[in-house]
N, C-alpha and C positions, 0 to 999 in steps of 0.2 A: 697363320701369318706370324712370321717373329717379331718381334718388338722393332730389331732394327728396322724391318721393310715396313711397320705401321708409322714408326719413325719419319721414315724417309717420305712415305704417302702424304703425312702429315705436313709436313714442310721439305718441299724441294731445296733448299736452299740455294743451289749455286745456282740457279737461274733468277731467285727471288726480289734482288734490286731493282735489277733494269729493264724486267719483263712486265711485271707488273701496271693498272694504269695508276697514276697518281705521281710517276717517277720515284727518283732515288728515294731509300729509307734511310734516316738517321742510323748514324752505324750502332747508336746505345737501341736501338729497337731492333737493327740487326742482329746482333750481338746476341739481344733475349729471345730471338724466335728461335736461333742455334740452339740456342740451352733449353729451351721448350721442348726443340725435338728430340735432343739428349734425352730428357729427362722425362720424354712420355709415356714409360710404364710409371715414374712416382708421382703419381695426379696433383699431389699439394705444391712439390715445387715445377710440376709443366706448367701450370696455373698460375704460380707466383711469376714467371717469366714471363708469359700471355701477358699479365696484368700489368707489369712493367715495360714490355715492347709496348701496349698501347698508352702508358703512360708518355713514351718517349715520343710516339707516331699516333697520336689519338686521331682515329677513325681511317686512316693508312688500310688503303685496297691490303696489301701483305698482309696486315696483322689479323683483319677481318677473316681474312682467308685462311690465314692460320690456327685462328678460333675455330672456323667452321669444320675442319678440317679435326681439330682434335675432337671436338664435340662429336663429330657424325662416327670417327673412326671408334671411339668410346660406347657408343650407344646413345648416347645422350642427345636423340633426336628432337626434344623439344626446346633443346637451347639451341643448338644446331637450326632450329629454325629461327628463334630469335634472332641468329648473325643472318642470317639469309634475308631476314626482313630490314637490318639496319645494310646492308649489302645491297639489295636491293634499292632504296634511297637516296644510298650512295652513287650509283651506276646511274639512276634517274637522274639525278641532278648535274653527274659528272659529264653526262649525256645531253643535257640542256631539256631532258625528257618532261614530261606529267607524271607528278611522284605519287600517281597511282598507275601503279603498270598496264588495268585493263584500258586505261584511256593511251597508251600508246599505241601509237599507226604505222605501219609499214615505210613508211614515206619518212619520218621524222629523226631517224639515221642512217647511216650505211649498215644498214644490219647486212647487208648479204657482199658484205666486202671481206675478204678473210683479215686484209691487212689495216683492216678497223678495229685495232683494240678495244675503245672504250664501249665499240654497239656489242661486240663480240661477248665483252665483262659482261655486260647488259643480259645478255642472250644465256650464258648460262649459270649467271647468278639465277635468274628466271628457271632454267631448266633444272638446278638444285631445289628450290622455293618448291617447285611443282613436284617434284619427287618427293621432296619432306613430306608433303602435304598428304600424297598418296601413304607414306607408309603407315603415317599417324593418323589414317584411315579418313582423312576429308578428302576423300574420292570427286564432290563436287567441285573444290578447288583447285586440287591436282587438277583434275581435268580442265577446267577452266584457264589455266595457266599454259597445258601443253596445246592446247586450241592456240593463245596468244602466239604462242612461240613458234608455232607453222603459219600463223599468219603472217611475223613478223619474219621467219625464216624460210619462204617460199620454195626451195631445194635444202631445207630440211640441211642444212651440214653438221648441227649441234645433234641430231639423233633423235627428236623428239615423237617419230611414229613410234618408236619402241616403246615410250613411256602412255602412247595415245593407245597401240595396239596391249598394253596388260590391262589399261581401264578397261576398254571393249572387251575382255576376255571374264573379266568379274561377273561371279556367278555360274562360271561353265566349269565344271567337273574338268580333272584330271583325263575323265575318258570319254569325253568332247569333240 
């Protein structure tokens, strides 16, 4: 992958304001997740712009998402889940949810609305959470999390048998 395309993975930019749930971003926090993604091979100043977008937009779904985004494209999956858990939070609360996600019920959003942003955040802020967890080998959480996410996602649109079917396959050889 070249820097520009981890760049670009890292922050979409032109979709970034108005897609997002939380609405518009202050353009000085705009402005620094630009130069973040500019600047995401030199980690001290992608960082210094991170840390100044959320100076501007402190706790702002974008910037969240732009942490997370640097963090997991970097390697650095243990921060990477840090943003997923204050992400996660955010999406509970922004959701009217229980800000513990095992106690969230099917019922309690539109999770199965596509043109439901905020349950949608919800949904795969949760199915990042659940994936960090798998790779930083809490296999019981992971899985715990992608159990939620079909139950909360009953046709499954966010994709989470995938992540349900490599639990299930832990332990079985290559030649299985």
């Amino acid at each position: 992958m070249s820097l520009r395309q981890a760049a670009a993975m890292m922050l979409d930019v032109p979709q970034l304001p108005d897609a997002l749930p939380g609405g518009g971003l202050p353009s000085a926090a705009y402005h620094h997740l630009c130069a973040a993604g500019a600047s995401y091979h030199l980690d001290a100043e992608a960082e210094r712009h991170l840390s100044l977008a959320q100076a501007a937009a402190p706790g702002h779904a974008a910037v969240l998402i732009a942490y997370y985004r640097y963090y997991f494209y970097k390697g650095r999956l243990s921060e990477a889940l840090h943003i997923a858990r204050l992400c996660l939070a955010k999406a509970a609360m922004d959701n009217d949810l229980p800000p513990d996600w095992r106690q969230v019920t099917a019922g309690d959003a539109a999770f199965g609305r596509y043109e439901a942003v905020l349950p949608r955040f919800f949904l795969f802020v949760l199915k990042g959470y659940a994936y960090l967890q798998m790779r930083l080998g809490n296999l019981e959480e992971g899985e715990a999390a992608v159990r939620k996410l079909l139950e909360l996602d009953a046709d499954d649109k966010i994709g989470a048998k995938v992540l349900l079917a490599v639990i299930q396959r832990r332990g079985e050889s290559d030649d299985d």
